[in-house]
C-alpha positions as a Markdown table, in Angstrom:
| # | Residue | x | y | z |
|---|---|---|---|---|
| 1 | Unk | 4.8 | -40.9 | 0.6 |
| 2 | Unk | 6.6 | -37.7 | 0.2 |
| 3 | Unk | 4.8 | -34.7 | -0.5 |
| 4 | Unk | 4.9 | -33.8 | -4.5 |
| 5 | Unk | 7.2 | -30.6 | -5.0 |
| 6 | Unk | 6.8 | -27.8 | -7.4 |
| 7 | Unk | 7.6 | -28.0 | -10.6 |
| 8 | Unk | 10.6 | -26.5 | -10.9 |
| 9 | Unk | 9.4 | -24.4 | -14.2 |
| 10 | Unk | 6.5 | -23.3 | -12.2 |
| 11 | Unk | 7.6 | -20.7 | -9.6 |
| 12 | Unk | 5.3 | -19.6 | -7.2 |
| 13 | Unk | 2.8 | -17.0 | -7.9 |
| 14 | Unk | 3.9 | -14.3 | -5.9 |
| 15 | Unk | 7.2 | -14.2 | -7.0 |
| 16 | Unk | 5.9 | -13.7 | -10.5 |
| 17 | Unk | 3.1 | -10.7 | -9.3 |
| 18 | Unk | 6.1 | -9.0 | -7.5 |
| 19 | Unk | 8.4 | -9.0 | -10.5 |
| 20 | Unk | 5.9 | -7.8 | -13.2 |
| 21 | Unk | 4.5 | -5.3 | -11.5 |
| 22 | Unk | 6.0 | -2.6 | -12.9 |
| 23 | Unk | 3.6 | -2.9 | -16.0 |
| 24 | Unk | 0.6 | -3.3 | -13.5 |
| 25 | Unk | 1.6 | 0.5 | -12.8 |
| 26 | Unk | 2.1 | 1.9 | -16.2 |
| 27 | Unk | -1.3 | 0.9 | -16.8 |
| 28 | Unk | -2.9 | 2.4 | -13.4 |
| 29 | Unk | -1.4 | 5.9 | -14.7 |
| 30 | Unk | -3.0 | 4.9 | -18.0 |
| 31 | Unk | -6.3 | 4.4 | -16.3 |
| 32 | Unk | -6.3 | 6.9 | -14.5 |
| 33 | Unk | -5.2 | 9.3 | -17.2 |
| 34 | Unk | -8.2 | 8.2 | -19.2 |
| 35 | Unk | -10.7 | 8.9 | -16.7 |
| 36 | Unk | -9.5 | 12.7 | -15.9 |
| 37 | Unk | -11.9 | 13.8 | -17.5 |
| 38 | Unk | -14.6 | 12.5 | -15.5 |
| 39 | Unk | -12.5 | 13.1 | -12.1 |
| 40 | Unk | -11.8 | 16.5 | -12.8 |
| 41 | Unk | -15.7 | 16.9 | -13.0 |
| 42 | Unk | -16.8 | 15.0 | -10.7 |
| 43 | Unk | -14.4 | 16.9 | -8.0 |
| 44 | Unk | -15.6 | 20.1 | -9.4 |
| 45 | Unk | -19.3 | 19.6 | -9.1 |
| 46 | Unk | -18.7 | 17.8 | -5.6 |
| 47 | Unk | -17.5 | 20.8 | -3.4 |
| 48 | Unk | -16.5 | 18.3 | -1.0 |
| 49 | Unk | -15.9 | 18.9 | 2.6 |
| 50 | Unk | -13.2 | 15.9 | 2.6 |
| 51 | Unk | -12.5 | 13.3 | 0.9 |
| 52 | Unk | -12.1 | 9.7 | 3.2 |
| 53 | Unk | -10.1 | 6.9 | 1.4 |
| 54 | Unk | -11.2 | 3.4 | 3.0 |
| 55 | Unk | -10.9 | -0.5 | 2.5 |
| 56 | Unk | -9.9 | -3.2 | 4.6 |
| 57 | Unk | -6.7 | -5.0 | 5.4 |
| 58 | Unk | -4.2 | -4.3 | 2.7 |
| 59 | Unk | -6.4 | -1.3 | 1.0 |
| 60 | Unk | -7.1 | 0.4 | 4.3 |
| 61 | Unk | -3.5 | 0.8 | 4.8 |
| 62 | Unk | -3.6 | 1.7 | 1.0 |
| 63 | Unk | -6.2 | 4.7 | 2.1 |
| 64 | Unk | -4.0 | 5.6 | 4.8 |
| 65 | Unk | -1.0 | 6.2 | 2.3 |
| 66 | Unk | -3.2 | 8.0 | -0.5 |
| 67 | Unk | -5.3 | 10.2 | 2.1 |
| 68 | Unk | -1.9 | 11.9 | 3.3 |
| 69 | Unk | -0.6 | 12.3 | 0.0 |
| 70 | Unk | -3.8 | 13.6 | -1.5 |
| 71 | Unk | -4.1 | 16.1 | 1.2 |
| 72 | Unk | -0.6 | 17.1 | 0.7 |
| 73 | Unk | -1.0 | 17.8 | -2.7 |
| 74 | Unk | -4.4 | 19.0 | -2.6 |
| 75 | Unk | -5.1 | 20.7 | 0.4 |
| 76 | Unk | -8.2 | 19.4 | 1.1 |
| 77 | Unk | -8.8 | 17.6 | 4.2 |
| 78 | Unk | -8.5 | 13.7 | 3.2 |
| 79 | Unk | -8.0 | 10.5 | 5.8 |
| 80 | Unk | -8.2 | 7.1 | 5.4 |
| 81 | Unk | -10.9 | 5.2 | 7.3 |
| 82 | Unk | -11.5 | 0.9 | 7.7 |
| 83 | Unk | -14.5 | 0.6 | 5.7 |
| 84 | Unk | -15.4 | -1.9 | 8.9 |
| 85 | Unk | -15.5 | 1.7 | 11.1 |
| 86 | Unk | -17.7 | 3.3 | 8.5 |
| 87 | Unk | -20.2 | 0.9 | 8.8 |
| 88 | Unk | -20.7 | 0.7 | 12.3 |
| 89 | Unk | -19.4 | 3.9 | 13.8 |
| 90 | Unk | -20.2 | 6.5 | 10.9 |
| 91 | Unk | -20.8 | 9.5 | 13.0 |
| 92 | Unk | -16.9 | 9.3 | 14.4 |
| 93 | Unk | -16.3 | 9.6 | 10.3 |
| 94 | Unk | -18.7 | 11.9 | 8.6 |
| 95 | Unk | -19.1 | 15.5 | 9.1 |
| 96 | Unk | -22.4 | 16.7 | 9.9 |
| 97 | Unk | -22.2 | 19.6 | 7.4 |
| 98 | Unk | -20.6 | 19.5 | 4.0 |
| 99 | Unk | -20.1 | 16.8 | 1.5 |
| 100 | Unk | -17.7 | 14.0 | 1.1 |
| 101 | Unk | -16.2 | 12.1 | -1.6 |
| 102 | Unk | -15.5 | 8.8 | -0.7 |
| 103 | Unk | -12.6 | 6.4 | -2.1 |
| 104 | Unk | -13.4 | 2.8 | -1.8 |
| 105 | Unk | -10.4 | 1.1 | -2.9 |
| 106 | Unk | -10.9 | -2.7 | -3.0 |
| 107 | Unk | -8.5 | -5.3 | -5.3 |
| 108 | Unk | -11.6 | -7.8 | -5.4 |
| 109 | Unk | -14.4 | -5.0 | -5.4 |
| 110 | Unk | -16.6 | -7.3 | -3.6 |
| 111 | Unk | -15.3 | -7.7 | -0.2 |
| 112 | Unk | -18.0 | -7.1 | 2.4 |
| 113 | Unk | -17.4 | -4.5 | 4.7 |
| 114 | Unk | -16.4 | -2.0 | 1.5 |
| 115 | Unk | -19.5 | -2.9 | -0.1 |
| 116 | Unk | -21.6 | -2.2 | 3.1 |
| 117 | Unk | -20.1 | 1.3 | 4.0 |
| 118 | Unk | -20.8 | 2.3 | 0.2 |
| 119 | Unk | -24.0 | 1.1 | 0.4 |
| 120 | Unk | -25.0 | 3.3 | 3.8 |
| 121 | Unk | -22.7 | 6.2 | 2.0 |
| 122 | Unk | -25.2 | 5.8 | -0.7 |
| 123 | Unk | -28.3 | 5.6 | 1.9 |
| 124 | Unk | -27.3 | 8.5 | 3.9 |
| 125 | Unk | -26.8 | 11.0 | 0.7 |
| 126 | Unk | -23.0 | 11.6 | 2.0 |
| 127 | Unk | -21.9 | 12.5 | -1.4 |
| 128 | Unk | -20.4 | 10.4 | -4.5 |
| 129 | Unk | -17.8 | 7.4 | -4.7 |
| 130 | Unk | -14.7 | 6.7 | -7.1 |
| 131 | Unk | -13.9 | 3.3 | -6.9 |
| 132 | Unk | -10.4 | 2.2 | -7.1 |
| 133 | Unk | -9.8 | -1.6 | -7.9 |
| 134 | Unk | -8.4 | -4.5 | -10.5 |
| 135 | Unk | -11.7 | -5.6 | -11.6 |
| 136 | Unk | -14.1 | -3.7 | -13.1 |
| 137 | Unk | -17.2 | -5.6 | -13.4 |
| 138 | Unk | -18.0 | -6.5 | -9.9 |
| 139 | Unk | -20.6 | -5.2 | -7.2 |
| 140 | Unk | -18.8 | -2.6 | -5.9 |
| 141 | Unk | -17.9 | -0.4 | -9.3 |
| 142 | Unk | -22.2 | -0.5 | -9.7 |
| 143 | Unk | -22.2 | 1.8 | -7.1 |
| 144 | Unk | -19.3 | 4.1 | -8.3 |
| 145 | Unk | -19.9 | 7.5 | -9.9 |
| 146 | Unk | -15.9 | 6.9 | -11.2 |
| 147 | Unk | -14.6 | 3.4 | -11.8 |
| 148 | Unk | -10.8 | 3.2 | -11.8 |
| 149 | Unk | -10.1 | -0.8 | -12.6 |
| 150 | Unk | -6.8 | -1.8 | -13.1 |
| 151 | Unk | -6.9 | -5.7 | -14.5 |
| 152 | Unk | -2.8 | -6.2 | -14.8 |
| 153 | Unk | -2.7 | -5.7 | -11.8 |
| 154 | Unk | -5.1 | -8.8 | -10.6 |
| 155 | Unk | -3.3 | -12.1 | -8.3 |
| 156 | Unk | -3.6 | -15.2 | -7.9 |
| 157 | Unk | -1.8 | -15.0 | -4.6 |
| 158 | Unk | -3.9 | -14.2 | -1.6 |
| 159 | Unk | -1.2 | -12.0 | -0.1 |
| 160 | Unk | -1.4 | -8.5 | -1.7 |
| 161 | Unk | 1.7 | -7.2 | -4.0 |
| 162 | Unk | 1.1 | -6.2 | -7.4 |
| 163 | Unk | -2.3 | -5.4 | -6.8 |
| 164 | Unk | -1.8 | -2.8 | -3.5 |
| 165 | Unk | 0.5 | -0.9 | -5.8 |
| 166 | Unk | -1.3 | -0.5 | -9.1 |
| 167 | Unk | -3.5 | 0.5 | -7.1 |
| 168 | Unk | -1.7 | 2.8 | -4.8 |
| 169 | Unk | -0.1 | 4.2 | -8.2 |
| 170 | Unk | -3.9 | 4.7 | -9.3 |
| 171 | Unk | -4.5 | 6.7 | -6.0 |
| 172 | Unk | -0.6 | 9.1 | -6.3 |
| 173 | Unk | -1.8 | 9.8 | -9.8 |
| 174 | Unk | -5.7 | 11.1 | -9.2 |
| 175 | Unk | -4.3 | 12.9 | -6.7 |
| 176 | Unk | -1.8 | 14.7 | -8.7 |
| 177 | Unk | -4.4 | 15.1 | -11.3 |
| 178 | Unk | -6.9 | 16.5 | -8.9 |
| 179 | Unk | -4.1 | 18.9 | -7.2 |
| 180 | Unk | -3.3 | 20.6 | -10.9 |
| 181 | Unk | 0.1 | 18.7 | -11.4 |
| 182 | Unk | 0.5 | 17.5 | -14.4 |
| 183 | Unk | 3.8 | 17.6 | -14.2 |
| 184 | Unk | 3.9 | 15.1 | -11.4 |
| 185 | Unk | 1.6 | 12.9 | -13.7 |
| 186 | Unk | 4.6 | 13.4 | -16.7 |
| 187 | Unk | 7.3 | 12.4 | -14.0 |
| 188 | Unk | 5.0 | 9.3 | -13.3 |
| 189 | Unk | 5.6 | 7.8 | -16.6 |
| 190 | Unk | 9.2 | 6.8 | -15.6 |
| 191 | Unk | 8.2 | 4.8 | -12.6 |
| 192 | Unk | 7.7 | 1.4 | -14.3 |
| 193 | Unk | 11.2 | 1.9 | -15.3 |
| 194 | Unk | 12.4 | 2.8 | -11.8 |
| 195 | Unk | 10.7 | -0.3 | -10.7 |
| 196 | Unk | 12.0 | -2.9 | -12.9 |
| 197 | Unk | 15.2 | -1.3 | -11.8 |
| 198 | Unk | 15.3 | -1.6 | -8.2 |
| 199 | Unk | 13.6 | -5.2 | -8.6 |
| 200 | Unk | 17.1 | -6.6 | -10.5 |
| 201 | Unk | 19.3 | -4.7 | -8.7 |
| 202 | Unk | 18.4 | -5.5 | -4.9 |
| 203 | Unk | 16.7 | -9.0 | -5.6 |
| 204 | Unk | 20.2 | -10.7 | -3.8 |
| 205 | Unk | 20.1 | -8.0 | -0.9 |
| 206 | Unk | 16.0 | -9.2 | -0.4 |
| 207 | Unk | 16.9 | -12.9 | -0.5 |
| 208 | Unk | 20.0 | -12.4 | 2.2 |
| 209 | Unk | 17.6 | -10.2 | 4.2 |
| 210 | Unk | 14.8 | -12.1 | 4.1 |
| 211 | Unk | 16.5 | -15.5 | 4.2 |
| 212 | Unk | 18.4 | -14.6 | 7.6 |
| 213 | Unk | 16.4 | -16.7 | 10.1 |
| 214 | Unk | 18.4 | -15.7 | 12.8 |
| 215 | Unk | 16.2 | -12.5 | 12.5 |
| 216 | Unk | 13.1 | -12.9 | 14.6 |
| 217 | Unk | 11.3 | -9.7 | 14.8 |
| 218 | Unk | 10.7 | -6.9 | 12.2 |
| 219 | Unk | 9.7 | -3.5 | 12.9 |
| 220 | Unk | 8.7 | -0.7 | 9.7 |
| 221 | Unk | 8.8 | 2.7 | 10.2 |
| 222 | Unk | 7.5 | 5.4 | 8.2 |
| 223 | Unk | 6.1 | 9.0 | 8.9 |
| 224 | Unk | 3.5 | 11.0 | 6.6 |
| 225 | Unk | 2.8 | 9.8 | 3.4 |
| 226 | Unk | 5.4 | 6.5 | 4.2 |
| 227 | Unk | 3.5 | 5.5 | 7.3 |
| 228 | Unk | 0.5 | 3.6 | 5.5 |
| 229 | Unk | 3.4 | 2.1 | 3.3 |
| 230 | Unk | 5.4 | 0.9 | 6.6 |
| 231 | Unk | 2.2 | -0.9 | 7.8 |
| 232 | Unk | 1.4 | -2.5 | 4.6 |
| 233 | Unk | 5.1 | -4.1 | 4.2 |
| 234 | Unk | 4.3 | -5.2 | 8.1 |
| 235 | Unk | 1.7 | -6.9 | 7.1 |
| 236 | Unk | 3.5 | -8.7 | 3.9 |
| 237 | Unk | 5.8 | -9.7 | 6.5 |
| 238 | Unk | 2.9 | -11.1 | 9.1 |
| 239 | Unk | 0.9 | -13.0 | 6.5 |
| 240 | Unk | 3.9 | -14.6 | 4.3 |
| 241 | Unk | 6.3 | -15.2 | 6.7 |
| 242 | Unk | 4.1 | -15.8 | 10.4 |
| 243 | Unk | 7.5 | -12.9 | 11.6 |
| 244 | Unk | 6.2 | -10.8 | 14.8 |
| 245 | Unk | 6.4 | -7.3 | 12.6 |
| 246 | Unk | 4.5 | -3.7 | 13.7 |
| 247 | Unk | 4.6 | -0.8 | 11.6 |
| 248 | Unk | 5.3 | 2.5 | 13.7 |
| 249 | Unk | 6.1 | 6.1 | 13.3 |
| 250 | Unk | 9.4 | 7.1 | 12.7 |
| 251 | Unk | 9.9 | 9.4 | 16.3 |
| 252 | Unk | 7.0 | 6.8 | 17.9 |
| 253 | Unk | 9.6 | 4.5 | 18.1 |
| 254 | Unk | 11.1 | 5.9 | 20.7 |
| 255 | Unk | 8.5 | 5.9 | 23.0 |
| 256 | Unk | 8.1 | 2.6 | 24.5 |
| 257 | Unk | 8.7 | 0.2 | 21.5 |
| 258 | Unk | 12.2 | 0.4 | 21.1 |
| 259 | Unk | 12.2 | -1.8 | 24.2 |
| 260 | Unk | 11.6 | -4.8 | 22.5 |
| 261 | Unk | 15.2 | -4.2 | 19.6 |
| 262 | Unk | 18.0 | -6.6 | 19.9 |
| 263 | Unk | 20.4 | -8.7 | 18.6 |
| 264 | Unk | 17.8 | -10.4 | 16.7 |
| 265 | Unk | 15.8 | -7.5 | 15.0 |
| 266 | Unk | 16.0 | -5.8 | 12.2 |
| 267 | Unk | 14.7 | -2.1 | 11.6 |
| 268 | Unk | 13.3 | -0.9 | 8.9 |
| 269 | Unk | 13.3 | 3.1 | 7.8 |
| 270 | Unk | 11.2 | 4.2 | 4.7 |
| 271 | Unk | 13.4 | 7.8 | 4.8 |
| 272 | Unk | 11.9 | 10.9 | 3.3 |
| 273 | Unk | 13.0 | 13.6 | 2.1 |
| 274 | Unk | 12.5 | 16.5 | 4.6 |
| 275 | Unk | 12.8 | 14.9 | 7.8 |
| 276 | Unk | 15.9 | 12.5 | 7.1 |
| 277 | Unk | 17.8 | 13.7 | 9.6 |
| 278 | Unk | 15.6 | 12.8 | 12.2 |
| 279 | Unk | 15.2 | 9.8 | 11.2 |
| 280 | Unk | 17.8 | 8.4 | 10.4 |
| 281 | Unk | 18.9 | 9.4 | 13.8 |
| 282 | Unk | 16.3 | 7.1 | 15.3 |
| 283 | Unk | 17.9 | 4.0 | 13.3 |
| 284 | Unk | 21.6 | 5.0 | 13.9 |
| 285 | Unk | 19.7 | 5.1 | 17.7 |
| 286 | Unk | 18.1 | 1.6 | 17.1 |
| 287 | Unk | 21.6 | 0.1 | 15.2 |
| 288 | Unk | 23.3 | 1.4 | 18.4 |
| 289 | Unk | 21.0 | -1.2 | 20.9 |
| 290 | Unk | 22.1 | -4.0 | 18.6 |
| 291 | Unk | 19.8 | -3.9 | 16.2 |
| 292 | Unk | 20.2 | -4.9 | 12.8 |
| 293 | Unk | 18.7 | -1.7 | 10.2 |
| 294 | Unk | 18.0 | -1.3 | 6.8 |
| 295 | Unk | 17.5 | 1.8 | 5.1 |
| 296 | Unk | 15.4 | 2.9 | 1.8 |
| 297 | Unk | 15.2 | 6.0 | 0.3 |
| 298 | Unk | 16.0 | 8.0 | -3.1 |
| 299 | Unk | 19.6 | 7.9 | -2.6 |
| 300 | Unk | 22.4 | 7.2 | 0.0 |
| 301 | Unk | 20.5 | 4.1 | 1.3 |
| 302 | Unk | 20.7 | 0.5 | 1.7 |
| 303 | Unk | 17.8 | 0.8 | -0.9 |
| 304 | Unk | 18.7 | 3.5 | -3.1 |
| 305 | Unk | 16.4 | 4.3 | -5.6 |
| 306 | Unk | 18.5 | 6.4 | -7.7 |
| 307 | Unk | 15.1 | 7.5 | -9.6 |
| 308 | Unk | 15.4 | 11.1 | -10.2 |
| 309 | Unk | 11.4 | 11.3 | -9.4 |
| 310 | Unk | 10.1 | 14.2 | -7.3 |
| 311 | Unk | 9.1 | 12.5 | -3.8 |
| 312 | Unk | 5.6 | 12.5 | -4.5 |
| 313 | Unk | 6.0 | 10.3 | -7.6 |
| 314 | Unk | 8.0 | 7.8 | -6.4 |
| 315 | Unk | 6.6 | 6.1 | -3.0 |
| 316 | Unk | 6.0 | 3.4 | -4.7 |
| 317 | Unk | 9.2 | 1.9 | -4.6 |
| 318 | Unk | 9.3 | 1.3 | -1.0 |
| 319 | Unk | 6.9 | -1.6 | -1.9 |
| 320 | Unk | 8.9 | -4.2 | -4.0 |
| 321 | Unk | 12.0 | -5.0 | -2.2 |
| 322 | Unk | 10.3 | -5.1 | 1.5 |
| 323 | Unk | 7.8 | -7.5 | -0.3 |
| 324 | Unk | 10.5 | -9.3 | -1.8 |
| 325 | Unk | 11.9 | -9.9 | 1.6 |
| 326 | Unk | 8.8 | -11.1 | 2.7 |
| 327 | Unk | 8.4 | -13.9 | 0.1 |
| 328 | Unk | 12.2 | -15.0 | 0.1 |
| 329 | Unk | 11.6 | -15.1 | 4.5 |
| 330 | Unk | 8.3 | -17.2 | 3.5 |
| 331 | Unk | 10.5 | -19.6 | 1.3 |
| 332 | Unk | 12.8 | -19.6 | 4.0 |
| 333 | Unk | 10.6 | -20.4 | 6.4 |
| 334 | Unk | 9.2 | -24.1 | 4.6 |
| 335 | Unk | 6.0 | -21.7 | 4.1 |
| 336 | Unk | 4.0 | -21.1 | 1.1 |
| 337 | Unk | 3.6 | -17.5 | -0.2 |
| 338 | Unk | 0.9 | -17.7 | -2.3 |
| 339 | Unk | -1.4 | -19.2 | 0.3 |
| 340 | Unk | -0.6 | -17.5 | 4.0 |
| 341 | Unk | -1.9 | -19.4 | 7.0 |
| 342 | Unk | -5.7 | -18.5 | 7.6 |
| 343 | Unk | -6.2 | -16.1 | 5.0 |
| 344 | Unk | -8.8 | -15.7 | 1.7 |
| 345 | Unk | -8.3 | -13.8 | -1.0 |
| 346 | Unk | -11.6 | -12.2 | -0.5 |
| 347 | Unk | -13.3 | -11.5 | 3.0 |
| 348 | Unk | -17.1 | -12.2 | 2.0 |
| 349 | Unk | -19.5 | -11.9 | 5.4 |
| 350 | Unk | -23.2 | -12.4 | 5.9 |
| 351 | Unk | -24.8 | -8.9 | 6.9 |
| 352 | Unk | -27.3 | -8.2 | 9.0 |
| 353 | Unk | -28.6 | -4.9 | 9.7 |
């Protein structure tokens, strides 16, 4: 007997998590917005040494994002850590004077190794937590001095989208908050906008892109603030679509990887501002060993976001067409998005020690 298709009225879940979430983010910057107060407080009481941003998976490359941009914007000394690494190898983490405030950014809010490093944060008197996260009544916000729960932006899909950037939106906007720019946070309010936006517009270039089997290897690159945003739309690509995909730095490319571009690769540049030059010299480089490149950036790009957002504002929409192109490649591929070979949604252990 054939196997029963989907209804054709019920599209799969991730498609419908990538297109809405654009309201998912006005309400992070709504959040967040409501719990200044309480942030502005808490970092002004804290005189924190750093601040370390963790999670696991798709939220530890979220922390590696949000630690660059919230040291860019604040100054202070910020990095993202895998909550796995604070657990068992604190010491390569912690300073041994000073305080520290510690992000623990987790969609679920009960995944294991987040809810261990809190809990020896906690035990060793490190300093205070803000917990970042889509549901807000779950073990890890117990433990939170500042709970920032976005529920719009909650999946059924195992495969992070709409969640990783209401979240990451959360993140951009505490930072701007904590940094003194309010106009950033103003600017912010025009994103959903921007997001619905590039969705319509570049939803034929992510099914062509993505559809192209001839394609067989994908390689993201981003620098500062865009690297942690190149690895997590690698990983989109490795869970949905089973594509051999590595995140790199934009000029790290160069250095041994670009061994492996062909005829059958397409490159992937998350251009900023500053440093465009450069690297968009490393993909005219790339197109000119055969490979196949794609380009995002504010304008002037196979992806142009034509937002008229300040940089800071707007990294967000790298996310929704290079996860668009990872569920169209899935579709593609006879695969289904919403439930990626060998993955849960949630990663719950048993702990010893």
């Amino acid at each position: 007997m054939a196997a029963k298709s989907r209804p054709q009225e019920l599209e799969p879940a991730t498609l419908t998590e990538i297109r809405t979430q654009p309201a998912a983010w006005r309400e992070a910057i709504q959040v967040v917005g409501e719990r200044a107060h309480d942030l502005c407080d808490l970092w002004a009481s804290g005189k924190y040494a750093q601040v370390i941003f963790t999670g696991c998976g798709s939220t530890y490359y979220l922390a590696l994002a949000a630690s660059a941009l919230f040291q860019e914007l604040t100054g202070k000394p910020a990095r993202g850590v895998p909550a796995g690494e604070l657990v068992m190898v604190p010491g390569a983490a912690y300073p041994t004077n000073g305080r520290t405030l510690l992000v623990a950014v987790s969609r679920s809010a009960a995944t294991t190794e987040t809810l261990q490093a809190v809990k020896a944060f906690h035990r060793d008197r490190q300093g205070e937590v803000v917990a970042v996260t889509n549901y807000g009544d779950r073990p890890l916000t117990a433990t939170a001095a500042v709970t920032i729960a976005i529920p719009s932006g909650q999946e059924q899909s195992i495969a992070q989208t709409r969640s990783f950037a209401s979240m990451y939106v959360a993140t951009t906007t505490m930072a701007a908050i904590l940094a003194g720019r309010n106009d950033l946070v103003s600017e912010m309010e025009r994103l959903p906008a921007a997001g619905h936006r590039l969705l319509s517009t570049y939803d034929d270039l992510a099914q062509a892109t993505g559809s192209n089997l001839a394609l067989d290897r994908f390689y993201f690159l981003g620098s500062g603030t865009r690297y942690g945003l190149a690895c997590e739309a690698n990983l989109k690509m490795k869970e949905m679509t089973l594509t051999h995909s590595e995140p790199f730095h934009f000029l790290e490319f160069r250095h041994g990887p670009k061994s492996m571009v062909g005829p059958t690769t397409l490159v992937i540049g998350l251009l900023s501002e500053a440093n465009r030059a450069h690297e968009e010299a490393v993909l005219e480089e790339m197109r000119s060993l055969g490979a196949a490149v794609l380009s995002l950036a504010e304008s002037q790009a196979d992806v142009a976001f034509d937002s008229r957002l300040p940089e800071p504002a707007r990294n967000v929409l790298y996310l929704p067409v290079l996860q668009m192109m990872a569920y169209y490649r899935s579709i593609a591929k006879g695969l289904d998005p919403d439930q990626p070979h060998n993955l849960d949604a949630v990663v719950e252990l048993e702990w010893e020690g």
